[in-house]
C-alpha positions, 0 to 999 in steps of 0.5 A: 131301155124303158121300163120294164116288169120284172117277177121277183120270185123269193125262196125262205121261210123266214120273213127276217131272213137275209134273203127276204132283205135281199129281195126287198132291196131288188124290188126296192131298187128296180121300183126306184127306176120306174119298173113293175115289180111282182113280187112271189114270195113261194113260202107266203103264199103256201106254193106246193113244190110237189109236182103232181101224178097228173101234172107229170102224166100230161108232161109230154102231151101235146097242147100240155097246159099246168092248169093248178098253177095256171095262175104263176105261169100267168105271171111268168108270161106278163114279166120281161125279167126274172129274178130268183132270190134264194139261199143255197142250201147243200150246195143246191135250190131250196126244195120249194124253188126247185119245185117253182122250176118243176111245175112252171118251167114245163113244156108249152110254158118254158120250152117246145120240143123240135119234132124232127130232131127232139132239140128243146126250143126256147119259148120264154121268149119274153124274158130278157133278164135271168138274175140269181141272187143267192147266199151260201154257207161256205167260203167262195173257194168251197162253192167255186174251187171244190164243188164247181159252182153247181147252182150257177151251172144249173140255172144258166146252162140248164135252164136259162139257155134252154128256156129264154135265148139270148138272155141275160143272165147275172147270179150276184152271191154272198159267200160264208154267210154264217159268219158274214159281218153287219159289215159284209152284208150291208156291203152285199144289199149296197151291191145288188142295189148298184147292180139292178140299178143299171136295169 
């Protein structure tokens, strides 16, 4: 297949954080295999998930460019994969990478609109891969058997299919972190590394 680049976006606060050690074995691994990996990490480098009164006035302009974060939107055009490490918090994004979907997933970037019949067209064109890796609170049958997997349906049905066609997508989680074992989550780091490996 090649190698490839891959922009790895990060979602927690904490720099010790299991999500930050998850992202380090992504990058890690893919890097491993002869890939450029660029690594966002959302909270280091202080990106404000507030979409802006001009950002959402100018949304459906045509020609629609998000000049303030002209700069990550650059970033998501050089990369041939994406993958978004994060914890799910009720049941949902972290605020700050919901916020990364609201400002960079935008008109003129993500998608285009079909003037004849208003369908979205995809324009992420450029990404083959849509990986997740996530962590939740609650046992898998909370996630999957009462609430649906909703994060799963969010990011592939609602964003990945509209935005990148064809695309790959894979969501790798680990259930009942607060009471994960050393055990359980060595186990997790060992099977993101087996996944992307294959990339």
């Amino acid at each position: 297949m090649g190698a490839r680049r891959f922009l790895v976006v990060l979602a927690h606060p904490l720099p010790e954080s299991f999500a930050a050690s998850a992202a380090r074995a992504v990058v890690e691994t893919l890097e491993a295999k002869g890939h450029t990996v660029d690594l966002l990490d959302l909270y280091a480098e202080d990106f404000d998930p507030r979409l802006t009164a001009a950002e959402r006035a100018a949304h459906m302009e045509p020609g629609y460019q998000p000049s303030e974060v002209s700069g990550i939107v650059d970033r998501l055009k050089a990369a041939d994969g994406l993958v978004l490490v994060f914890p799910q918090w009720w049941f949902n994004l972290p605020a700050i990478m919901k916020g990364f979907i609201d400002r960079i997933f935008v008109p003129g970037v993500a998608f285009g609109h079909d003037k004849a019949g208003g369908r979205i067209v995809p324009l992420m064109t450029n990404i083959r891969s849509f990986w997740v890796v996530t962590s939740t609170g609650s046992p898998w049958w909370v996630v999957h058997l009462y609430m649906g997997n909703p994060v799963k349906r969010i990011l592939k049905r609602g964003v990945a299919a509209f935005c990148a066609k064809g695309v790959d997508f894979r969501m790798l989680a680990i259930h009942d972190m607060d009471r994960a074992t050393d055990e359980k989550r060595r186990t997790f780091l060992a099977r993101i590394k087996a996944a992307f490996g294959g990339l």
